[in-house]
N, C-alpha and C positions, 0 to 999 in steps of 0.2 A: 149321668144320673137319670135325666128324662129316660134313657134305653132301658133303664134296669126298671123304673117305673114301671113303663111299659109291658116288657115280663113278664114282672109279679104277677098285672092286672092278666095280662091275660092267663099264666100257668093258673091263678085262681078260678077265673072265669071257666075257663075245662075245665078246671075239677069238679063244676057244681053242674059242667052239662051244657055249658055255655060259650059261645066262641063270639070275640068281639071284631070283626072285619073291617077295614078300611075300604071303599069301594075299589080304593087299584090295586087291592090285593085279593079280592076275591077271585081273582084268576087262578091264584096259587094255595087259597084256602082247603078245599079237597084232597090235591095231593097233600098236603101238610099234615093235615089229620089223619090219612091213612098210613103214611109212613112214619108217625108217633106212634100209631099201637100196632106196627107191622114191625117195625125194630125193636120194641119194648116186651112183645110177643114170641120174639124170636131170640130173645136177648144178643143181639146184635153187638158186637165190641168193636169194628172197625167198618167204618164204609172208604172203599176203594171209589176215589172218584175219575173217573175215565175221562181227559178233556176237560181241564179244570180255568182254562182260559182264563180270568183275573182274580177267580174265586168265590163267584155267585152262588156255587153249589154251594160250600161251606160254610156262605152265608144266611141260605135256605135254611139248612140243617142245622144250625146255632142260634137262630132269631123265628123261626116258623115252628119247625121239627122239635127243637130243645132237645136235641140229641148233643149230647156233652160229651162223647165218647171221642174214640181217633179218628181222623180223618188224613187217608192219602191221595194228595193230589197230584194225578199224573198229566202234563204241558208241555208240550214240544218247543213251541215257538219262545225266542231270549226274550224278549220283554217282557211276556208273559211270567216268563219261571222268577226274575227276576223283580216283578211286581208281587208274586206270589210265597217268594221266601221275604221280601219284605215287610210282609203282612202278617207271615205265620211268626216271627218274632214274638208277636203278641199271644200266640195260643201253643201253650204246650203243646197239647195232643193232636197240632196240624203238621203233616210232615210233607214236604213238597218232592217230587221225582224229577226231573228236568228231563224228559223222553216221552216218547209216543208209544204206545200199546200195540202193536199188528199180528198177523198171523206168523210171521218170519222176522229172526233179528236182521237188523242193518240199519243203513243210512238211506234216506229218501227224501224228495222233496216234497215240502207244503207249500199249498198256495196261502198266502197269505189276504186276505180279501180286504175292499175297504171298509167293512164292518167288520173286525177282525172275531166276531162271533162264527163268522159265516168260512172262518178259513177251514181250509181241506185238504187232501191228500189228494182228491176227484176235481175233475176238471167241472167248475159249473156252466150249468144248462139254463140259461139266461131267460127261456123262451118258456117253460116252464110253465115260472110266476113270474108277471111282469112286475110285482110289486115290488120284489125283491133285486130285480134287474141290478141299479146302479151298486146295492148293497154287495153284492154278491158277486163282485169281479175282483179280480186279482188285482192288487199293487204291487207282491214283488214276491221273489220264491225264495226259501231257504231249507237248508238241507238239513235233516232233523234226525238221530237216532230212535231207531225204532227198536223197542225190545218184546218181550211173549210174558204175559201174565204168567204164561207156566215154567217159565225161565226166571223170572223175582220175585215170584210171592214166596219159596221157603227162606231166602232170603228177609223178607221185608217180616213173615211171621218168627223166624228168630228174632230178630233187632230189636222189631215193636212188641212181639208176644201178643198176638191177637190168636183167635180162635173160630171165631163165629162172625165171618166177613158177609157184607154186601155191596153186591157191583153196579154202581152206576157206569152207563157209558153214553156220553153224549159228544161225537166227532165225526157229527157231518157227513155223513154216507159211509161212516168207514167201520161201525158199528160192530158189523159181522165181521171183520177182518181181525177184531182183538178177541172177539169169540173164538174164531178160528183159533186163533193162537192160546187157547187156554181150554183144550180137550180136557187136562188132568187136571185144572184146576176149578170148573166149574160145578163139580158134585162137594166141592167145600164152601160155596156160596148159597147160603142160607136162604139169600133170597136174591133181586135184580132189578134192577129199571133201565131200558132200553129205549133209544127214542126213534123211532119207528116212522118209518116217510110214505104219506100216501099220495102225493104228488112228488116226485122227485125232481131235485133244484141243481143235482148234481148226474154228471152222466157216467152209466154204470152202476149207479147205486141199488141196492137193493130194495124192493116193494115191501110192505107191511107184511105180507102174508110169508113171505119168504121168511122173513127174519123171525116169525111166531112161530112158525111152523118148525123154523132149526129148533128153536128153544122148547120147545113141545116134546121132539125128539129126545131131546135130551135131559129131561124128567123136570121140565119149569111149567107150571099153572097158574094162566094171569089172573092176579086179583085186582086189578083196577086198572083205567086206559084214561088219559086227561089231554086234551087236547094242548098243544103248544101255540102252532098258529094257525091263520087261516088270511086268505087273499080277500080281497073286496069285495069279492060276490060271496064269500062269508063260506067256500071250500075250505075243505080242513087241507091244511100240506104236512102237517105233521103231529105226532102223539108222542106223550110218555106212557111206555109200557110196563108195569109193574110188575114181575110176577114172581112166584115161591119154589121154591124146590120141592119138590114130592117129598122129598126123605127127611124132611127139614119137621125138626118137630116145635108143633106150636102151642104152648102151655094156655088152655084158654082160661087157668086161673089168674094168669098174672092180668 
């Protein structure tokens, strides 16, 4: 009951102009705001979420965003999927994938890390960020199905009947590698968020500029950059990068 409270007060408080923050949430305040009137602009019916690890995204996006639409969450790792369909029990329009996103289908190993946020496909680079050091080491690998956005989304858009998708992807170095694998499916994503690494924690991984630059190419314009984190001496190591599809029409009545 206190949750729904909660809600009201705030879906009222934006409506009159107004945002109510808690101070440990004003980290996530900005993106919030901008992907309410960037999906409600775009009319948006499904976000594809890339890397859904225990379902923090779909919590962002239900309790921040108030985006009530579908949500598909793609997780490789078992505990993960299985924390994650026992959660979507509770929400119709959360549909869970148990598989990884890459440029190529197959099986491959994940490193599993002891912050299980931090697991990967990429070997980490400990030396990096020291801050992340103990977080970001392996505890144990598993072999994990990987599939191509452009290989299940007509699939996933018969099933569900979405139209008007956007792609989060958030999987640790490996960002570009489910881009790769989704040439023909990218000019049907409305819009995107990419998390983008300006210090890299994993080796091999792709620099910021690479990864904006592919998506530049291929007809996306950032509308917004929100830092993730940053190390002690207060260096940024990574971004959310938000951007729009050129072709992508945005009603500036609604």
């Amino acid at each position: 009951m206190l949750k729904i409270v909660k809600q009201s007060v705030l879906r009222v408080s934006r409506s009159l102009g107004y945002d109510i923050v808690p101070l440990r949430d004003m980290k996530e305040r900005d993106l919030a705001l901008h992907l309410s009137e960037l999906l409600r602009r775009l009319e948006v019916d499904c976000v594809l979420d890339v890397g859904a690890n225990v379902g923090q995204y779909r919590d962002f996006l239900r309790n921040k965003v108030f985006y009530d639409g579908v949500i598909v969450s793609f997780e490789p790792v078992s505990r993960h999927v299985e924390t994650l369909r026992a959660r979507s029990r509770w929400d119709r329009d959360w549909h869970v994938e148990g598989y990884a996103l890459g440029s190529r289908e197959g099986a491959q190993p994940i490193n599993v890390m002891v912050s299980d946020q931090f697991s990967s496909f990429l070997e980490p680079e400990p030396a990096a960020v020291s801050d992340f050091a103990q977080l970001n080491t392996p505890c144990h690998s598993e072999t994990v199905s990987v599939r191509t956005l452009d290989a299940i989304l007509p699939t996933l858009q018969q099933r569900i009947g979405f139209k008007r998708p956007y792609l989060k992807i958030d999987t640790q170095g490996f960002d570009i590698e489910v881009l790769r694998g989704a040439s023909h499916s990218l000019p049907q994503m409305k819009a995107l968020q990419t998390e983008a690494s300006v210090i890299g924690i994993y080796k091999g991984m792709p620099q910021y500029m690479e990864t904006i630059r592919y998506l530049d190419e291929r007809g996306f314009d950032i509308t917004g950059i929100y830092p993730v984190s940053r190390d002690r001496t207060m260096r940024l190591v990574e971004f959310d990068c938000v951007m729009i599809n050129r072709a992508a029409t945005l009603d500036p009545a609604l």
